[in-house]
C-alpha positions as CSV (number, residue, x, y, z in Angstrom):
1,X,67.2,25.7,53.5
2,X,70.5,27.3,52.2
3,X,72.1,25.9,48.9
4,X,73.1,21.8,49.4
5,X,77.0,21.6,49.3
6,X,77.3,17.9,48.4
7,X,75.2,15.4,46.3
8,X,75.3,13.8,50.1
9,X,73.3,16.2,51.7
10,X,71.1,16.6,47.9
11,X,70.3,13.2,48.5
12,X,69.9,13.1,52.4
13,X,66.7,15.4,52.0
14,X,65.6,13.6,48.7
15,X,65.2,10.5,50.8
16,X,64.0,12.7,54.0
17,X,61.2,13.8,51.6
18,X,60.3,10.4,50.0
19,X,60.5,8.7,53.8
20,X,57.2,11.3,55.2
21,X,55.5,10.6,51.7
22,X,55.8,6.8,52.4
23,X,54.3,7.5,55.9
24,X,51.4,9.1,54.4
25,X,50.9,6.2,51.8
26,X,52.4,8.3,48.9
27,X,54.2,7.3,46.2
28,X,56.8,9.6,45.6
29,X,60.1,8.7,43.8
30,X,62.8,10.5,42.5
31,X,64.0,10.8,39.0
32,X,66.4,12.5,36.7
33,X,70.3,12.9,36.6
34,X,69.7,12.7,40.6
35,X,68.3,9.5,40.5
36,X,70.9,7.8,38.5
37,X,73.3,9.1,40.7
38,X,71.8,7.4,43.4
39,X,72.2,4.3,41.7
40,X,75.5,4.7,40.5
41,X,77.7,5.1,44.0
42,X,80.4,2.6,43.1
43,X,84.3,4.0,42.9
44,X,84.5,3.6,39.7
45,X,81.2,4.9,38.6
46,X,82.2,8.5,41.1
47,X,85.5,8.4,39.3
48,X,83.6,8.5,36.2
49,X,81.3,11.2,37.1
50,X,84.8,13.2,38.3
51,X,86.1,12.6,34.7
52,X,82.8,13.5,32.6
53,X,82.3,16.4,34.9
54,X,78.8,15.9,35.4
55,X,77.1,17.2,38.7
56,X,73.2,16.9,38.7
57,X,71.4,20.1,39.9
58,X,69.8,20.8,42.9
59,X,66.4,20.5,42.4
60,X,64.5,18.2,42.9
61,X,62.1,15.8,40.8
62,X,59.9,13.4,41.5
63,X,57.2,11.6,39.9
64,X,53.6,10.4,42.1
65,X,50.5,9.3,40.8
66,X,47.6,11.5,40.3
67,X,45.3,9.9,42.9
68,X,47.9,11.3,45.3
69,X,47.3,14.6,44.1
70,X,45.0,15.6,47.4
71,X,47.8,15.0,49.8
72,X,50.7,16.5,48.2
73,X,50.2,19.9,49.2
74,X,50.1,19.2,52.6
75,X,52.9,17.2,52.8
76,X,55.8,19.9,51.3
77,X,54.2,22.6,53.4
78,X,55.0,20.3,56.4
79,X,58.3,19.9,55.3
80,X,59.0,23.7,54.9
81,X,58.3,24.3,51.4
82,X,55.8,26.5,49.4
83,X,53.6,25.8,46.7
84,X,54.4,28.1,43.8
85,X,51.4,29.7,42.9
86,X,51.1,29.5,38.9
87,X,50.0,28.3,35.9
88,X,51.7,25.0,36.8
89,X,49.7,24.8,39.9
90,X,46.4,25.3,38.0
91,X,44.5,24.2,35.3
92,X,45.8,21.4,32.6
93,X,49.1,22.4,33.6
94,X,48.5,21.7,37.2
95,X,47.4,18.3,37.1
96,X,50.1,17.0,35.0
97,X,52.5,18.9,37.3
98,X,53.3,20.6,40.6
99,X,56.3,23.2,41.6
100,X,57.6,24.0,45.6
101,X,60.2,26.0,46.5
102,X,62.0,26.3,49.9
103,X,61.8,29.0,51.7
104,X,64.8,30.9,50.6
105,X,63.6,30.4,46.8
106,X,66.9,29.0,45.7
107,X,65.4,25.3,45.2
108,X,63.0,24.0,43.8
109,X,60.8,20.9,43.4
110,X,58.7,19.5,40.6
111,X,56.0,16.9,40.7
112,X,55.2,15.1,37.7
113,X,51.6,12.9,38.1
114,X,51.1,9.9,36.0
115,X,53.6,10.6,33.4
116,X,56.1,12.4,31.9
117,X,55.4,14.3,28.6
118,X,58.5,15.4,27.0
119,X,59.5,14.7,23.3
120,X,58.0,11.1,24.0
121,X,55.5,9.9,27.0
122,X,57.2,7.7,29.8
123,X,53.6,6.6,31.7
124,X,54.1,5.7,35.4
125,X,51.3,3.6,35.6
126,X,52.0,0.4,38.0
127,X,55.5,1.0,37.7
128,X,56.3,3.7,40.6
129,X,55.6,0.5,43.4
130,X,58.5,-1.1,41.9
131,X,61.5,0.7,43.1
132,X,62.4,3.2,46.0
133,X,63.3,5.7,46.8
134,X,63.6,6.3,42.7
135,X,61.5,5.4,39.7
136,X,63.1,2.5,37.7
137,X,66.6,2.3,36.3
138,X,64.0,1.3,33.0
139,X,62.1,4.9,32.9
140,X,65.3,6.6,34.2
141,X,66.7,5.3,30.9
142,X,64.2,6.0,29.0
143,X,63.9,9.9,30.5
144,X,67.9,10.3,28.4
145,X,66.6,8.4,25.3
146,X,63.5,10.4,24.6
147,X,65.1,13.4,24.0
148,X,65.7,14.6,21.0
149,X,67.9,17.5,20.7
150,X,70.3,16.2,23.5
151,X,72.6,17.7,26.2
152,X,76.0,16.8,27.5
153,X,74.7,15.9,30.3
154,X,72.2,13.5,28.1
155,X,75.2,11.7,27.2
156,X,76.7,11.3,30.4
157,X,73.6,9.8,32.1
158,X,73.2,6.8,30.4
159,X,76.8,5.7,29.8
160,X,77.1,6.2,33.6
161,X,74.0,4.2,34.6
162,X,75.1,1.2,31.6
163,X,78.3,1.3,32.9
164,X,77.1,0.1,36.3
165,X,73.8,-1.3,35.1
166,X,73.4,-5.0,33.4
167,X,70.5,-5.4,30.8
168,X,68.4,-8.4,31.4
169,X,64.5,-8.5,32.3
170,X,63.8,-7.7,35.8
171,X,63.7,-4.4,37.4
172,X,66.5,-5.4,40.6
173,X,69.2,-3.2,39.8
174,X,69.0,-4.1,36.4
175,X,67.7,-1.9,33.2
176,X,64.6,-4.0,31.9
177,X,65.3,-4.9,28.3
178,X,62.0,-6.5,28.4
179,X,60.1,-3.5,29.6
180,X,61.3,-1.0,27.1
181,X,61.3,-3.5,23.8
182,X,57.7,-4.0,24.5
183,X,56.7,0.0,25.1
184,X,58.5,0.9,22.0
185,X,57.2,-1.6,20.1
186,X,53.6,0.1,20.1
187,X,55.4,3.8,19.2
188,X,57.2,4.0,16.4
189,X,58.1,7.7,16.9
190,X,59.5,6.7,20.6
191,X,61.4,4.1,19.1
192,X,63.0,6.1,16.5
193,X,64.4,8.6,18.8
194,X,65.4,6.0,21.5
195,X,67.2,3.8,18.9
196,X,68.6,6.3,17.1
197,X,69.9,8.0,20.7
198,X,71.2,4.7,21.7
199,X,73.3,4.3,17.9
200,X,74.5,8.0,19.1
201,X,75.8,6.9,22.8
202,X,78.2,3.8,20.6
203,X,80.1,7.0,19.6
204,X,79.6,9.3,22.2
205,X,81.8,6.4,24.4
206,X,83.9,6.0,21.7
207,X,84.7,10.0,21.9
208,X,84.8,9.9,25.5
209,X,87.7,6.6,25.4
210,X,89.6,8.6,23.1
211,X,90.0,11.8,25.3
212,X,90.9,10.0,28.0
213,X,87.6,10.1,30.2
214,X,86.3,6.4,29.5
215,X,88.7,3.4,30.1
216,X,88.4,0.9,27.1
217,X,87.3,-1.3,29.2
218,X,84.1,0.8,30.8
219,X,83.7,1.8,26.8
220,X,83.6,-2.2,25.6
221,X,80.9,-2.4,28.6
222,X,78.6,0.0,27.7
223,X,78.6,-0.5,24.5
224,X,77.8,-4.4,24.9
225,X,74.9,-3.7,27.1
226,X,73.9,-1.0,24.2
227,X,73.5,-4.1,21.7
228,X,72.4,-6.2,24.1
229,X,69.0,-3.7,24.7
230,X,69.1,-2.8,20.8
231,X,69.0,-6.7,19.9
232,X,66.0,-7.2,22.4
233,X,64.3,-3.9,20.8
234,X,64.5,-4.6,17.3
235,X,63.5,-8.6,18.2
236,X,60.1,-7.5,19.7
237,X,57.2,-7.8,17.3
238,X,55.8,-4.5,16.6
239,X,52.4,-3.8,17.0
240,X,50.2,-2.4,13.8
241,X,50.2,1.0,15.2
242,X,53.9,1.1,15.0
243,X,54.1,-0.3,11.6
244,X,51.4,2.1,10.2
245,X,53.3,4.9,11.9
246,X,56.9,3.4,10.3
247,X,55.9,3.8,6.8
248,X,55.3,7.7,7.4
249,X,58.6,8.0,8.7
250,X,60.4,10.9,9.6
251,X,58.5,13.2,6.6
252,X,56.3,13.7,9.7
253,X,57.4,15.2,12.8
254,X,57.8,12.0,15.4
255,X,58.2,13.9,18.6
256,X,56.6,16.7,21.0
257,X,58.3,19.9,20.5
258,X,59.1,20.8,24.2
259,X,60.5,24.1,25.4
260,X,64.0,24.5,27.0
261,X,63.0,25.8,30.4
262,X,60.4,23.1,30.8
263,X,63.3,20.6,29.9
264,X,66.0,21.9,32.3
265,X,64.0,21.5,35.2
266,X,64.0,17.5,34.6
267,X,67.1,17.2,34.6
């Protein structure tokens, strides 16, 4: 497989890939800047990725559960690609995560099982069923708001996916206020990071209207979706964990220090 030259033909084997695992009972769904692109395929949202400049990479990520471990292997190596034989094929490392390449070695595909330990933990538990051929536009949120040092291409992603996306509580096409108020009302340091992101985006559209790569009108969207999840966020009881974990604050490091190789690969 030589380099894609479209997100068309990126996302042609992305679902060519998800289609086998669905044969064989897997669930396997795509995540990352990919992902939201997927979701995001009206004009104005392509104009909007034109203007920010944003073009996800090439490889590939998806997220599976564990229990589909077994199978994995033997479904890539049917489709052409090669396990790569490391430290994140073995071991701790291996269970949380698998790595194929094609057979030219110029992409690459990650596996995450169960969850997705980055600054903050996005657990896949129950939720993978929910959508296809992607995890929800919920986690696919959450993925951008977890990280801490951030990215332009952290920015983009979720003012491209709020632009398109309503807030409300279901999972149809629509990012689940409900969902995410109630997981970060049991972690304190996850909701620090995804409420202090989501104050950050409020300017980061405002920066973007002002040079002339947001209309005013996309900008007055986003940001009104933004209140709407942070009103539904702070409105959710927190749990004692949380409140125990709020009065240490930020004195004590809130986050998982993760390294920037690991990061760019979920991208």
């Amino acid at each position: 497989m030589v380099e894609f030259e479209n997100f068309e033909e990126f996302i042609k084997e992305a679902l060519h890939i998800i289609k086998a695992a669905d044969e064989r009972g897997i669930d396997l769904r795509l995540m990352g800047g990919a992902a939201i692109r997927y979701h995001c395929h009206c004009p104005a949202s392509i104009s909007l990725y034109e203007k920010l400049g944003r073009a996800p990479k090439h490889d590939m990520d998806f997220a599976a559960y564990s229990s589909d471990r077994p199978k994995m292997k033997a479904l890539f190596v049917d489709l052409g690609y090669t396990p790569y034989i490391s430290l994140m094929m073995t071991g701790e490392a291996g269970r949380r995560r698998q790595i194929y390449n094609d057979k030219s070695g110029e992409k690459a595909i990650d596996v995450i099982f169960d969850e997705l330990k980055m600054c903050h933990i996005i657990k896949f538990k129950d939720r993978l069923e929910i959508d296809n051929p992607t995890i929800p536009l919920a986690e696919l949120l959450l993925q951008k708001l977890q990280i801490v040092e951030k990215n332009e291409k952290d920015i983009q992603d979720p003012i491209i996916l709020l632009r398109e996306h309503n807030v409300g509580n279901t999972d149809k096409e629509i990012v689940n206020a409900e969902y995410i108020a109630k997981l970060l009302s049991n972690d304190w340091g996850f909701y620090f990071t995804a409420t202090r992101n989501l104050h950050r985006l409020v300017s980061d559209a405002e920066t973007y209207k002002e040079s002339g790569k947001l209309e005013k009108t996309d900008q007055s969207t986003v940001n009104s979706r933004i209140n709407l999840l942070l009103q539904r966020i702070e409105g959710e009881p927190k749990s004692l964990r949380w409140k125990i974990r709020a009065k240490v604050g930020t004195s004590k490091k809130w986050y998982n220090v993760v390294e920037e190789v690991e990061r760019d690969t979920l991208s």
